[in-house]
mmCIF file of the N, C-alpha and C atoms, coordinates in Angstrom:
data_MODEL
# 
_entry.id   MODEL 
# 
loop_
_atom_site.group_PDB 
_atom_site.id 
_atom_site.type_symbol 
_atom_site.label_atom_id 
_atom_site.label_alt_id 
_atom_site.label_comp_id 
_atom_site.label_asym_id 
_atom_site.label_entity_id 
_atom_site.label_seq_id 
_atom_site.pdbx_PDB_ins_code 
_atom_site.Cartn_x 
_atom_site.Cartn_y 
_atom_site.Cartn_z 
_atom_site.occupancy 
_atom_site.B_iso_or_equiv 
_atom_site.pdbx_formal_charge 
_atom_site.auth_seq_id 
_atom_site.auth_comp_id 
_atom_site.auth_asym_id 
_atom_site.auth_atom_id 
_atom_site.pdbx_PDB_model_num 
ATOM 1   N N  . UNK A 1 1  ? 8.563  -11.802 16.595  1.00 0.00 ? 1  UNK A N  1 
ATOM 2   C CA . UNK A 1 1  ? 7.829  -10.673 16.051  1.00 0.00 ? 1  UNK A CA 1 
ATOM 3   C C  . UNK A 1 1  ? 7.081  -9.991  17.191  1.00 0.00 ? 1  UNK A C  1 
ATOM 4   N N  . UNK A 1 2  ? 7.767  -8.457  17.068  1.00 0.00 ? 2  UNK A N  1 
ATOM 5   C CA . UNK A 1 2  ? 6.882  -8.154  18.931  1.00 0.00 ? 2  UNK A CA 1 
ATOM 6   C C  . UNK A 1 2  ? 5.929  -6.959  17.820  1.00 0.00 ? 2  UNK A C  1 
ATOM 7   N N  . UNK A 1 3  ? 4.909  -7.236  17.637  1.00 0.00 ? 3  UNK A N  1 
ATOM 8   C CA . UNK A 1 3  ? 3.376  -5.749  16.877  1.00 0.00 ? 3  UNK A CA 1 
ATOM 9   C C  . UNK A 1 3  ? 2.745  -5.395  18.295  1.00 0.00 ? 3  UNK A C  1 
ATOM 10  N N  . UNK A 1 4  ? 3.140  -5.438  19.523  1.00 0.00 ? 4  UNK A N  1 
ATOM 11  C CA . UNK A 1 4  ? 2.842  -4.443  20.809  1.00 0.00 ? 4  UNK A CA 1 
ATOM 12  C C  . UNK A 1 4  ? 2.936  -3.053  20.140  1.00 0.00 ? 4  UNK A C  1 
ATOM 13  N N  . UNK A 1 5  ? 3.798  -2.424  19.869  1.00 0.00 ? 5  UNK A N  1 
ATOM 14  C CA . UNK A 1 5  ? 3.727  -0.946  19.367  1.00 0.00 ? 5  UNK A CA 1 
ATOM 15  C C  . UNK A 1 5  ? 2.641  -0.683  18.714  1.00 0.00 ? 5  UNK A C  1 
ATOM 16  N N  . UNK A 1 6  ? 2.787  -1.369  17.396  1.00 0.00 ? 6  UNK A N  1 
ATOM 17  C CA . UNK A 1 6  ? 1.945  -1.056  16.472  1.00 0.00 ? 6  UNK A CA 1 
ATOM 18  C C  . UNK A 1 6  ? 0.117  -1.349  17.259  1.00 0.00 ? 6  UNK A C  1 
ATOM 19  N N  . UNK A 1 7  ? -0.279 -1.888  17.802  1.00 0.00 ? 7  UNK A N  1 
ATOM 20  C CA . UNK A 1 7  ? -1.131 -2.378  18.518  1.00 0.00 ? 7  UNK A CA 1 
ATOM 21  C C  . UNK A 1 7  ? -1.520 -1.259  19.660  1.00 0.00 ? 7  UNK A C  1 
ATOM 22  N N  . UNK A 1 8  ? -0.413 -0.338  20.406  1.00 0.00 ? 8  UNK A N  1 
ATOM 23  C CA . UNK A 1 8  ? -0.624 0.766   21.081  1.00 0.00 ? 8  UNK A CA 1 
ATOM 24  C C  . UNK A 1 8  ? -1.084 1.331   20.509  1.00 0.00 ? 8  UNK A C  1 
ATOM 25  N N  . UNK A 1 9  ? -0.260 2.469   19.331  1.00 0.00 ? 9  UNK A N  1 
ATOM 26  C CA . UNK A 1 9  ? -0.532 3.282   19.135  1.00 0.00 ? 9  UNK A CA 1 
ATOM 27  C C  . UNK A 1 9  ? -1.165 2.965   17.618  1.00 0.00 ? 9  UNK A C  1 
ATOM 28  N N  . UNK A 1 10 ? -1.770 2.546   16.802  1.00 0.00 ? 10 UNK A N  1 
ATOM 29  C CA . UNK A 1 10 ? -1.727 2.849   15.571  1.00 0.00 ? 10 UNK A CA 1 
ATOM 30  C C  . UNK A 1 10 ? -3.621 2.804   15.452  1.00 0.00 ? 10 UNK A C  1 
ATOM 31  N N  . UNK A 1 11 ? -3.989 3.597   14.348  1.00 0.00 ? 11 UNK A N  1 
ATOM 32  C CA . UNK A 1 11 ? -5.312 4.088   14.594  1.00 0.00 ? 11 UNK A CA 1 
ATOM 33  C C  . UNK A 1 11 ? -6.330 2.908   14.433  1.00 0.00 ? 11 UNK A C  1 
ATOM 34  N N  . UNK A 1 12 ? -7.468 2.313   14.963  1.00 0.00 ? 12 UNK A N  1 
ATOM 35  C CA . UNK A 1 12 ? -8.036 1.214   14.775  1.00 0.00 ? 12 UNK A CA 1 
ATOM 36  C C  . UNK A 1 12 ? -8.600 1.277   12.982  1.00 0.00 ? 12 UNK A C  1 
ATOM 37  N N  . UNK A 1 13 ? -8.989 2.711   12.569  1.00 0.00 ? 13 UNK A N  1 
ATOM 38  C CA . UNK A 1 13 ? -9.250 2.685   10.946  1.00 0.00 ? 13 UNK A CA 1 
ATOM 39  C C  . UNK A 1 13 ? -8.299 1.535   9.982   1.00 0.00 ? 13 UNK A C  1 
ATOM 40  N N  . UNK A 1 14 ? -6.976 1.609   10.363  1.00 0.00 ? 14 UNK A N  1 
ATOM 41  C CA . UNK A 1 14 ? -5.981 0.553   10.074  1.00 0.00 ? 14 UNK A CA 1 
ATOM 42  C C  . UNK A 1 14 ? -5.655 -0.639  10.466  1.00 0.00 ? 14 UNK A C  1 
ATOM 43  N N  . UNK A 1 15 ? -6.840 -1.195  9.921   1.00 0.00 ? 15 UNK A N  1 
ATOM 44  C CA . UNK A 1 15 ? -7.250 -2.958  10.603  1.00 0.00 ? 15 UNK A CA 1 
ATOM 45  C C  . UNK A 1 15 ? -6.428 -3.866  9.779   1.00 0.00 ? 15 UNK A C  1 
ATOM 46  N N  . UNK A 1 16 ? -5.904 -3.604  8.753   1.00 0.00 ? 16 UNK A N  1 
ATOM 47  C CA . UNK A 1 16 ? -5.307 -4.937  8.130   1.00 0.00 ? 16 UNK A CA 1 
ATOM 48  C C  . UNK A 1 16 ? -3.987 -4.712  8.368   1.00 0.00 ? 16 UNK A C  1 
ATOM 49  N N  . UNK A 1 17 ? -3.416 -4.528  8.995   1.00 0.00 ? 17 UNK A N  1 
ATOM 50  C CA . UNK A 1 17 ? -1.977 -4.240  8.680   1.00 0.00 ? 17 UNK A CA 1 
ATOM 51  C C  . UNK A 1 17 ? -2.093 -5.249  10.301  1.00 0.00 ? 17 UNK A C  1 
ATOM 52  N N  . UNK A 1 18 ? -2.845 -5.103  11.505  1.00 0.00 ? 18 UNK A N  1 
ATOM 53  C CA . UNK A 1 18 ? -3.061 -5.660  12.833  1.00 0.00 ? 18 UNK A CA 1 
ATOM 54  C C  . UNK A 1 18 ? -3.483 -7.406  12.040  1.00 0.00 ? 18 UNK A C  1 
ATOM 55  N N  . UNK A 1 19 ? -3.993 -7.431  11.261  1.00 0.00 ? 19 UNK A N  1 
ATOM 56  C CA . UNK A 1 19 ? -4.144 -8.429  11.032  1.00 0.00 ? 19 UNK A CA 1 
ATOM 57  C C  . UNK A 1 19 ? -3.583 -10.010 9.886   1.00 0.00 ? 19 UNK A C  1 
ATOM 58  N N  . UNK A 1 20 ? -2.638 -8.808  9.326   1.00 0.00 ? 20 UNK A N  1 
ATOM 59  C CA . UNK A 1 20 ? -1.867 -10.138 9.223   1.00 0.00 ? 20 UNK A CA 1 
ATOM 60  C C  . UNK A 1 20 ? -0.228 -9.850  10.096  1.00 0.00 ? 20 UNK A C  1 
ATOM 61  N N  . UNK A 1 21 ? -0.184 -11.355 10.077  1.00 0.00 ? 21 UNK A N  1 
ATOM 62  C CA . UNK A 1 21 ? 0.868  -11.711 11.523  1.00 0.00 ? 21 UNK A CA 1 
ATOM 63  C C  . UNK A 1 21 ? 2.603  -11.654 10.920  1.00 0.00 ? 21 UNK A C  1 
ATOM 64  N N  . UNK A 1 22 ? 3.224  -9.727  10.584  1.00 0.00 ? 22 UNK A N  1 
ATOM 65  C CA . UNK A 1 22 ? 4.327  -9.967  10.074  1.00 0.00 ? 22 UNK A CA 1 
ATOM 66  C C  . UNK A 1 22 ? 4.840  -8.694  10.323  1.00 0.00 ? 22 UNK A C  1 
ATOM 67  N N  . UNK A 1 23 ? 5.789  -8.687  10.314  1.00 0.00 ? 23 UNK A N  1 
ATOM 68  C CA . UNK A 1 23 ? 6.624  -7.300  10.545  1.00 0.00 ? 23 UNK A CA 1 
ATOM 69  C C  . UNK A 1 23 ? 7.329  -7.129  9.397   1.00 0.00 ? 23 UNK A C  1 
ATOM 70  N N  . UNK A 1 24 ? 7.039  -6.509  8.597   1.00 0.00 ? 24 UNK A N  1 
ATOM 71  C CA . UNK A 1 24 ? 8.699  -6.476  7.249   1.00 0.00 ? 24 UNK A CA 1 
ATOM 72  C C  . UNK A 1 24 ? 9.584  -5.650  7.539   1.00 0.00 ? 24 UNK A C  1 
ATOM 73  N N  . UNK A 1 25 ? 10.732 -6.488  7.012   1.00 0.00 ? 25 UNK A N  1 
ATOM 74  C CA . UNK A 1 25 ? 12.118 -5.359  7.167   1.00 0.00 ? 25 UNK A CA 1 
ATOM 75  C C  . UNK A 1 25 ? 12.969 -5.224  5.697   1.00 0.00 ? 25 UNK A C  1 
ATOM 76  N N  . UNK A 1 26 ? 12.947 -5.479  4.820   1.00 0.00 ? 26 UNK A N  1 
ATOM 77  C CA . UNK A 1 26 ? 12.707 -5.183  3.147   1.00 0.00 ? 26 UNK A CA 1 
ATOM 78  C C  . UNK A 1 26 ? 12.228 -5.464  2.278   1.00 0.00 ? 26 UNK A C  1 
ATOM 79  N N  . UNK A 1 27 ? 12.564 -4.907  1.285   1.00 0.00 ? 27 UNK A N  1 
ATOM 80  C CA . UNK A 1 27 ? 11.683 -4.699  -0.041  1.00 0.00 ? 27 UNK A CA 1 
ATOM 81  C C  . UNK A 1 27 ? 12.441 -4.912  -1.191  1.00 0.00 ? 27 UNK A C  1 
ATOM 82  N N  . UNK A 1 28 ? 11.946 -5.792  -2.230  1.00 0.00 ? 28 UNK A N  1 
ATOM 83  C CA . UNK A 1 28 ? 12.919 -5.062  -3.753  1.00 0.00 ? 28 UNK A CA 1 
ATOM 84  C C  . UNK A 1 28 ? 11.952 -5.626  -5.065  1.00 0.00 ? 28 UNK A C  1 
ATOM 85  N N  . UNK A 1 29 ? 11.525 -5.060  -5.622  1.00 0.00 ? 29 UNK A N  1 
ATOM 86  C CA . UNK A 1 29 ? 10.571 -5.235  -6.764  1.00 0.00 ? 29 UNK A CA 1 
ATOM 87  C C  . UNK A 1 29 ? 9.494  -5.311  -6.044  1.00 0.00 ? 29 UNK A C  1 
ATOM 88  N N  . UNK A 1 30 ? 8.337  -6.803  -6.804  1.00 0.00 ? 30 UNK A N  1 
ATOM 89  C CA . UNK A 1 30 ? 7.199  -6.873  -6.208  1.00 0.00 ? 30 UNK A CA 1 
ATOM 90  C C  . UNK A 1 30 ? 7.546  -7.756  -4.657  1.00 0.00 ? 30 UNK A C  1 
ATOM 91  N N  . UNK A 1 31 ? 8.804  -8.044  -4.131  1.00 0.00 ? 31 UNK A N  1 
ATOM 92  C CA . UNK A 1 31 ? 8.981  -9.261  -3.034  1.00 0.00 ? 31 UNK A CA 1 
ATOM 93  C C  . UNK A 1 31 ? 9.219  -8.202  -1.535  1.00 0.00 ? 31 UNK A C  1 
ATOM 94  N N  . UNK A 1 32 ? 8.506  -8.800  -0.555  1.00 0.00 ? 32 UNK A N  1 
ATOM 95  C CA . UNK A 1 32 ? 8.848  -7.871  0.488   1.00 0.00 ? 32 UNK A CA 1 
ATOM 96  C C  . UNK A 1 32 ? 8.865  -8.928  1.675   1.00 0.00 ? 32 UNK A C  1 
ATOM 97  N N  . UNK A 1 33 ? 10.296 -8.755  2.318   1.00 0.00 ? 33 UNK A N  1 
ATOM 98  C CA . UNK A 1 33 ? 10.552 -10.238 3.131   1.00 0.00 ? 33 UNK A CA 1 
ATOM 99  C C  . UNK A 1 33 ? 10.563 -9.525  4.825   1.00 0.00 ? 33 UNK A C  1 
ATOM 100 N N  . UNK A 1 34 ? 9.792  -10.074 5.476   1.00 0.00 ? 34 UNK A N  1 
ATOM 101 C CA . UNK A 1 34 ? 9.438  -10.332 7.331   1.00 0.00 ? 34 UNK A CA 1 
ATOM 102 C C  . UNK A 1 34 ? 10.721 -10.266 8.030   1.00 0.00 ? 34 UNK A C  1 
ATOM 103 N N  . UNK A 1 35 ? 10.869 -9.834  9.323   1.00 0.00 ? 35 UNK A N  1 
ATOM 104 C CA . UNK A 1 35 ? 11.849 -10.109 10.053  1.00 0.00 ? 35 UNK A CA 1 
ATOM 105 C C  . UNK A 1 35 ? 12.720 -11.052 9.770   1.00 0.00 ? 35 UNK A C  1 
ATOM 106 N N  . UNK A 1 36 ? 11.869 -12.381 10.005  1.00 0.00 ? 36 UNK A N  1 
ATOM 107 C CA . UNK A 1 36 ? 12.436 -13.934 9.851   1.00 0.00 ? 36 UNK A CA 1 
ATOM 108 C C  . UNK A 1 36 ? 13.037 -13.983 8.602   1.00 0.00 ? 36 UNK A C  1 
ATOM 109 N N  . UNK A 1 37 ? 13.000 -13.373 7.434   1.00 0.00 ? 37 UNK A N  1 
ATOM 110 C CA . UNK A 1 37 ? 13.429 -13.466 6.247   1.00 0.00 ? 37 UNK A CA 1 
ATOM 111 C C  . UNK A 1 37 ? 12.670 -14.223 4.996   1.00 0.00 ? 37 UNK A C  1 
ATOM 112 N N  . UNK A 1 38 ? 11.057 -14.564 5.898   1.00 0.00 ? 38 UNK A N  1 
ATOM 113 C CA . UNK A 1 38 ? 10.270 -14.975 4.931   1.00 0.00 ? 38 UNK A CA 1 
ATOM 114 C C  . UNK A 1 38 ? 9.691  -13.913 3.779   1.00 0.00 ? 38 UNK A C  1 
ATOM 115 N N  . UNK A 1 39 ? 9.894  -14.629 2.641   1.00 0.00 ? 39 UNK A N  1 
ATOM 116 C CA . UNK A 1 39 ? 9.390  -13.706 1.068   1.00 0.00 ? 39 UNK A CA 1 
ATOM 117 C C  . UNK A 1 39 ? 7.875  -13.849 0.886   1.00 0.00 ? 39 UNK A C  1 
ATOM 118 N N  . UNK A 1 40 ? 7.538  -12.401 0.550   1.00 0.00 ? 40 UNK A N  1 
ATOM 119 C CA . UNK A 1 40 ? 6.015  -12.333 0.004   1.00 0.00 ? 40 UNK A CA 1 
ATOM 120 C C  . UNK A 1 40 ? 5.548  -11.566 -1.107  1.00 0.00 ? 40 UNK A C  1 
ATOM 121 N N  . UNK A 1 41 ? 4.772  -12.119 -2.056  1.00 0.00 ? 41 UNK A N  1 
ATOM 122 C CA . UNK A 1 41 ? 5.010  -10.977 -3.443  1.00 0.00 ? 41 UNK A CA 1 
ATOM 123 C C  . UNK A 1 41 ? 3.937  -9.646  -2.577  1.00 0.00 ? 41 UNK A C  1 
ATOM 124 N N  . UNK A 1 42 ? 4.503  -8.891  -3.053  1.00 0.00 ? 42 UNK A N  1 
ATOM 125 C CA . UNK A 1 42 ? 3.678  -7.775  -2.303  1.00 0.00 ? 42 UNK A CA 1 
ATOM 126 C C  . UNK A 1 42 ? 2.110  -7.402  -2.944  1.00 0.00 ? 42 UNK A C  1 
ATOM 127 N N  . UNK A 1 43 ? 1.078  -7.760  -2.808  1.00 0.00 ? 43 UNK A N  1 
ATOM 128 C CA . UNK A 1 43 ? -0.220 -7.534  -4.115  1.00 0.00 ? 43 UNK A CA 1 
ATOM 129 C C  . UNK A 1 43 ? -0.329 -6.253  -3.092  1.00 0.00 ? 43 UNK A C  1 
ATOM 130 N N  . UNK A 1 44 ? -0.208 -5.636  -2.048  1.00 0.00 ? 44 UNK A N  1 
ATOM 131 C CA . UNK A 1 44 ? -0.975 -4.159  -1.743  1.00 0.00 ? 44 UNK A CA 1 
ATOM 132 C C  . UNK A 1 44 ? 0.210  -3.104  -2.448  1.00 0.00 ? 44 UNK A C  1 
ATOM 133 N N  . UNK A 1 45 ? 1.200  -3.660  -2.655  1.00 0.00 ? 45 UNK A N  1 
ATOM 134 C CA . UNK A 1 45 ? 2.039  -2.500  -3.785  1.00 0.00 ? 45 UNK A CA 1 
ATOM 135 C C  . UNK A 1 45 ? 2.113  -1.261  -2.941  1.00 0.00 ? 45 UNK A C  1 
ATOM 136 N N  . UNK A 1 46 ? 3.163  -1.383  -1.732  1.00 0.00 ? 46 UNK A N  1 
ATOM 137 C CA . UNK A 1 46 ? 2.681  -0.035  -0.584  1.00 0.00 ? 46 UNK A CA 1 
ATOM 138 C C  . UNK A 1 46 ? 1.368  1.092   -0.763  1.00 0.00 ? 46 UNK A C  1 
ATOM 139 N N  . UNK A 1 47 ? 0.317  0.509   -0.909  1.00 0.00 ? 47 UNK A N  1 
ATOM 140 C CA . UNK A 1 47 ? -0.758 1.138   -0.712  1.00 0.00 ? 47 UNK A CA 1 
ATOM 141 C C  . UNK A 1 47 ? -0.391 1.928   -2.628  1.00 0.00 ? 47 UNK A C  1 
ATOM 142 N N  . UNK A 1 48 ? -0.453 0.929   -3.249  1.00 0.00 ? 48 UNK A N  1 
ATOM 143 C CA . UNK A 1 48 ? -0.548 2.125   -4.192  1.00 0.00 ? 48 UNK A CA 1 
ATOM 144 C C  . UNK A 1 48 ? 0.299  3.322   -5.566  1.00 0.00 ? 48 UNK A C  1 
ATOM 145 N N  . UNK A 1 49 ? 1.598  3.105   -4.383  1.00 0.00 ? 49 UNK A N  1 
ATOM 146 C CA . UNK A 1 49 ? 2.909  4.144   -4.347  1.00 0.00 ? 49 UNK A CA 1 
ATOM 147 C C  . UNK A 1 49 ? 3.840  3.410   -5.270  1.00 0.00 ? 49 UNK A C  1 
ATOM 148 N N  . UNK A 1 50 ? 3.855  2.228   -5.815  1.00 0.00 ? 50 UNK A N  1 
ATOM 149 C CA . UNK A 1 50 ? 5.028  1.461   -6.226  1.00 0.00 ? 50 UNK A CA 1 
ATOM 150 C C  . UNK A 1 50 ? 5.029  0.834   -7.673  1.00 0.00 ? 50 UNK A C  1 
ATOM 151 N N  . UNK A 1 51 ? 4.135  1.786   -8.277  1.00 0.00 ? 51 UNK A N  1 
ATOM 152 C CA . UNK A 1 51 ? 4.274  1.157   -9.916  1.00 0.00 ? 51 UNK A CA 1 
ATOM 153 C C  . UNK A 1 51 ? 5.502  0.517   -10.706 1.00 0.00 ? 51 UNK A C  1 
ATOM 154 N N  . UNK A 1 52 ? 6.029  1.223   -9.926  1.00 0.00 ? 52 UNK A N  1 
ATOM 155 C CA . UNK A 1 52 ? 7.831  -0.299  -10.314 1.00 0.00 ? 52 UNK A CA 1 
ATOM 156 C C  . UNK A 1 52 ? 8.663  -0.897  -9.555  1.00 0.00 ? 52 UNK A C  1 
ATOM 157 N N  . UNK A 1 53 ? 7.531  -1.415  -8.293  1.00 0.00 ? 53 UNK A N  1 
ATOM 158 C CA . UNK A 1 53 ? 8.468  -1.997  -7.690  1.00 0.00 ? 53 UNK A CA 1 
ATOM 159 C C  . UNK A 1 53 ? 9.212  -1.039  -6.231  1.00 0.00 ? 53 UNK A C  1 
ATOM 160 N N  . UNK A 1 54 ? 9.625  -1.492  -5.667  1.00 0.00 ? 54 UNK A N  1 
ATOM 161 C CA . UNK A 1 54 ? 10.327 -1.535  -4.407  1.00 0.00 ? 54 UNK A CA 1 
ATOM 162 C C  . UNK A 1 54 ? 11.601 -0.972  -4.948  1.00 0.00 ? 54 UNK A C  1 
ATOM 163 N N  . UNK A 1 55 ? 12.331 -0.407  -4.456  1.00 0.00 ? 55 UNK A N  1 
ATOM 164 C CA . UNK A 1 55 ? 14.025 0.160   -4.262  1.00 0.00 ? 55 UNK A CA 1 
ATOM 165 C C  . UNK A 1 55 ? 14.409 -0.328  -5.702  1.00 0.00 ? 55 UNK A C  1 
ATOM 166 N N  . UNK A 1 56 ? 13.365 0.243   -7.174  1.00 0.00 ? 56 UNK A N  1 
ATOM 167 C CA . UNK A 1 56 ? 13.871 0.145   -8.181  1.00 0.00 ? 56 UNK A CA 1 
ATOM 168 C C  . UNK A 1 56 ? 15.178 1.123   -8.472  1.00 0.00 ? 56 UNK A C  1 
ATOM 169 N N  . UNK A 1 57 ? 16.252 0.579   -8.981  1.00 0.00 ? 57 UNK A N  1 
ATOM 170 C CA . UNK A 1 57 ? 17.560 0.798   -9.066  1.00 0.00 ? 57 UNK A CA 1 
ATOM 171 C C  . UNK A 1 57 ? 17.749 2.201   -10.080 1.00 0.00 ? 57 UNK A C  1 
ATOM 172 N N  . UNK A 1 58 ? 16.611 2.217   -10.957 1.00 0.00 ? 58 UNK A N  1 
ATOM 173 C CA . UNK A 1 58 ? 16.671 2.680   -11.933 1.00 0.00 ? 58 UNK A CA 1 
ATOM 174 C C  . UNK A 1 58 ? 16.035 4.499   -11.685 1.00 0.00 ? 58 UNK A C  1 
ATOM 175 N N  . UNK A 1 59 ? 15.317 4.234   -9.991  1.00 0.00 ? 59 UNK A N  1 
ATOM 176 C CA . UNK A 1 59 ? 14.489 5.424   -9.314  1.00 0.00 ? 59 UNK A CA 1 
ATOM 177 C C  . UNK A 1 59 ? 15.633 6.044   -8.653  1.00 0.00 ? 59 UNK A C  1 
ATOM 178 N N  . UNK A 1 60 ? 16.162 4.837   -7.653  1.00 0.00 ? 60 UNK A N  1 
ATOM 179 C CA . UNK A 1 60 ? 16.479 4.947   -6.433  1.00 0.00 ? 60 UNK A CA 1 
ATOM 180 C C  . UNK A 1 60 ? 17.332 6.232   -6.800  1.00 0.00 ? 60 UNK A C  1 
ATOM 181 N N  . UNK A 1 61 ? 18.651 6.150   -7.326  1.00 0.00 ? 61 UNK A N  1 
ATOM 182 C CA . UNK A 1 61 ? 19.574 7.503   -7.609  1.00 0.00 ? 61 UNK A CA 1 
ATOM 183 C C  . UNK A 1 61 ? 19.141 8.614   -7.392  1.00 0.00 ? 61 UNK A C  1 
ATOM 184 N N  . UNK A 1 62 ? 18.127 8.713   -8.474  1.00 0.00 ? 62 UNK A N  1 
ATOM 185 C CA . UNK A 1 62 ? 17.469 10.361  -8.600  1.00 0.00 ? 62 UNK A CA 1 
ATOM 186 C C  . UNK A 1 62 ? 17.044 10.743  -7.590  1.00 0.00 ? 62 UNK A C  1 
ATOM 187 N N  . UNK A 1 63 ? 16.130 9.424   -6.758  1.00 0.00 ? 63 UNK A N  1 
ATOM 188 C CA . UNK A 1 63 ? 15.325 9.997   -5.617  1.00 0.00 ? 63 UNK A CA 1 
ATOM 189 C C  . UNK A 1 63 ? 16.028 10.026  -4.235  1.00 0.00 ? 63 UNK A C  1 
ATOM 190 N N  . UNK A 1 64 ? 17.540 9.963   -4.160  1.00 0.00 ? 64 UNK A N  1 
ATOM 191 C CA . UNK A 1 64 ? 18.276 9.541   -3.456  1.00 0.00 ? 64 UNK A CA 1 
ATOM 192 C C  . UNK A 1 64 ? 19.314 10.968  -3.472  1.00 0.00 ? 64 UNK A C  1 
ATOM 193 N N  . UNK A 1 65 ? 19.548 11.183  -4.684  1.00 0.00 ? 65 UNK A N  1 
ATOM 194 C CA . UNK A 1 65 ? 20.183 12.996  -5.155  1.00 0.00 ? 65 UNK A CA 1 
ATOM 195 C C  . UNK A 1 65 ? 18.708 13.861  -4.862  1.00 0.00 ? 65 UNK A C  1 
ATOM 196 N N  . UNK A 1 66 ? 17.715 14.151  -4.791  1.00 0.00 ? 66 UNK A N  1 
ATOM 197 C CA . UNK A 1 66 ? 16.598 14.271  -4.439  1.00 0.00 ? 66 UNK A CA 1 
ATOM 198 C C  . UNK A 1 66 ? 16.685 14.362  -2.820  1.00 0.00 ? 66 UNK A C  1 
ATOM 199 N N  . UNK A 1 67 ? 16.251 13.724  -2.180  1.00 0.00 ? 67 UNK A N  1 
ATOM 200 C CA . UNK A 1 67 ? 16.817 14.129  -0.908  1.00 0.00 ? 67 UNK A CA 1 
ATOM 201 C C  . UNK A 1 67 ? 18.008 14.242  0.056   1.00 0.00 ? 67 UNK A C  1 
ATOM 202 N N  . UNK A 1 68 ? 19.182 14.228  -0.580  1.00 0.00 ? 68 UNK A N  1 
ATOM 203 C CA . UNK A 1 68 ? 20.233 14.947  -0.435  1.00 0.00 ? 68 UNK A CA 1 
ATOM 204 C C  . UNK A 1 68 ? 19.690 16.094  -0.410  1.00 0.00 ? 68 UNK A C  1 
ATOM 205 N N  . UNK A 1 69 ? 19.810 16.571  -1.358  1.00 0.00 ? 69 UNK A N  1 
ATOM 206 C CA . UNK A 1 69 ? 19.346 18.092  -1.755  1.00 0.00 ? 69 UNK A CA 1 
ATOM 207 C C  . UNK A 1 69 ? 18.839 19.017  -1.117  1.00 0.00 ? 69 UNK A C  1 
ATOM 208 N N  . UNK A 1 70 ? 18.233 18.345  0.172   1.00 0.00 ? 70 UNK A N  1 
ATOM 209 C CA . UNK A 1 70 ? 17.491 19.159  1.164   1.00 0.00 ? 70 UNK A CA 1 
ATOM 210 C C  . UNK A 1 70 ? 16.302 19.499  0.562   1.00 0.00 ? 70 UNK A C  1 
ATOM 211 N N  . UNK A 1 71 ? 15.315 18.976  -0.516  1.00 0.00 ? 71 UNK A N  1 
ATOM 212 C CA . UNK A 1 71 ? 14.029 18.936  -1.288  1.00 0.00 ? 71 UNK A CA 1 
ATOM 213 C C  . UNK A 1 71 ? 12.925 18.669  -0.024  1.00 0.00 ? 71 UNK A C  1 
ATOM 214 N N  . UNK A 1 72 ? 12.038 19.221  -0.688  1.00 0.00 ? 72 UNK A N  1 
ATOM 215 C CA . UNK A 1 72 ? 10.917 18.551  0.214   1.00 0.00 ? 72 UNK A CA 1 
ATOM 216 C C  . UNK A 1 72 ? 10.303 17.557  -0.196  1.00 0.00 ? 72 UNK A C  1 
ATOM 217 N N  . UNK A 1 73 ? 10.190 16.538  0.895   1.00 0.00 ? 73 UNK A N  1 
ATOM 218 C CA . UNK A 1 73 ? 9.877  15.158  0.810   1.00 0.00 ? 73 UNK A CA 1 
ATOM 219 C C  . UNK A 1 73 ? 7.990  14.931  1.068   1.00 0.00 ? 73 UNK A C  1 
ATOM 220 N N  . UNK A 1 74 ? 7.085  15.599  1.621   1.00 0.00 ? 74 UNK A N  1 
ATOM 221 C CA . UNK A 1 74 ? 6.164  15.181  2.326   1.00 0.00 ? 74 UNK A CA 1 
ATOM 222 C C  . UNK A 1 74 ? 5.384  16.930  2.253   1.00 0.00 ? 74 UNK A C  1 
ATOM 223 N N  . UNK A 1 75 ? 4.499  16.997  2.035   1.00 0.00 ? 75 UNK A N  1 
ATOM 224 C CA . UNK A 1 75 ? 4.214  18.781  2.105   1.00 0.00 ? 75 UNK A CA 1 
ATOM 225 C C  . UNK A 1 75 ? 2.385  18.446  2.147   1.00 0.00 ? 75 UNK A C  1 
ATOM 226 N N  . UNK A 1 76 ? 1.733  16.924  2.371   1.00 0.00 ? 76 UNK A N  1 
ATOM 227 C CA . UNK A 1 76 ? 0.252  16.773  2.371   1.00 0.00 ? 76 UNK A CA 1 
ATOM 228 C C  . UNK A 1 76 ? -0.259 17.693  1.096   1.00 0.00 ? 76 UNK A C  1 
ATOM 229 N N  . UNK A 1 77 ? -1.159 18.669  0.595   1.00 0.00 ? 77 UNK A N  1 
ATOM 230 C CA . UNK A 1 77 ? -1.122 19.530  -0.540  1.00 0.00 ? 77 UNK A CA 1 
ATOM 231 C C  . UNK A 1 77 ? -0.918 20.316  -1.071  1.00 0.00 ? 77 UNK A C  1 
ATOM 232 N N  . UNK A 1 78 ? -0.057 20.750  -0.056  1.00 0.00 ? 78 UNK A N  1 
ATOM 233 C CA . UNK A 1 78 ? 0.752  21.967  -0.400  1.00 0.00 ? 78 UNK A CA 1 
ATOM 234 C C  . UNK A 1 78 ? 1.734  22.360  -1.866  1.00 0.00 ? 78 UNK A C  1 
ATOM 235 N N  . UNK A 1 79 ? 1.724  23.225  -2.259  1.00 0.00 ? 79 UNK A N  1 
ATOM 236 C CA . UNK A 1 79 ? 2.543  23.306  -3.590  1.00 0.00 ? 79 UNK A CA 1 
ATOM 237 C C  . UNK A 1 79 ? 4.499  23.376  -3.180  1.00 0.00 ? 79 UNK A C  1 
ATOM 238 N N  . UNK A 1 80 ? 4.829  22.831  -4.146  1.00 0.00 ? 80 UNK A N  1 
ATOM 239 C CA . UNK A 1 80 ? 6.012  22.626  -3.925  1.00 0.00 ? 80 UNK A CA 1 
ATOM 240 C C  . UNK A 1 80 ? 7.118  22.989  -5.504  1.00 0.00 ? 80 UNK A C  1 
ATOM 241 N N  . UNK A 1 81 ? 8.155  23.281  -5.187  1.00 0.00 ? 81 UNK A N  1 
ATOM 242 C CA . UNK A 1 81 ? 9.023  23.553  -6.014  1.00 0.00 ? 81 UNK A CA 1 
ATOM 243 C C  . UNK A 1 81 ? 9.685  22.001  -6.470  1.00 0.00 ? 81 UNK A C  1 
# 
């Protein structure tokens, strides 16, 4: 597990993420598994964002035809179509 990057650049306001010792590389429901392939139920719920879960099957499509589409993904508060 190399968190050098994250440790360069990432803002000190974002102290817990420096402090626990894991890198994840997926997700699916509430389980989100580390490099190594160790499983963890996720209780921070990506900050919030994940009322069903991780790469729910039942999202993923729409939101997947969704950005195909050339939609806007990210706009901070801007109004959007």
């Amino acid at each position: 597990m190399n968190t050098d990057p994250f440790t360069a650049h990432e803002s000190n306001v974002r102290r817990y993420g420096r402090s626990f010792p894991a890198v994840f590389a997926r997700a699916l429901g509430a389980t989100i598994w580390d490099e190594s392939g160790n499983a963890y139920i996720d209780f921070l719920v990506g900050s919030g964002a994940l009322n069903y879960g991780h790469n729910n099957p039942d999202i993923m499509a729409p939101a997947i035809e969704y950005l195909v589409g050339e939609n806007i993904l990210l706009s901070l508060d801007m109004h959007t179509a």
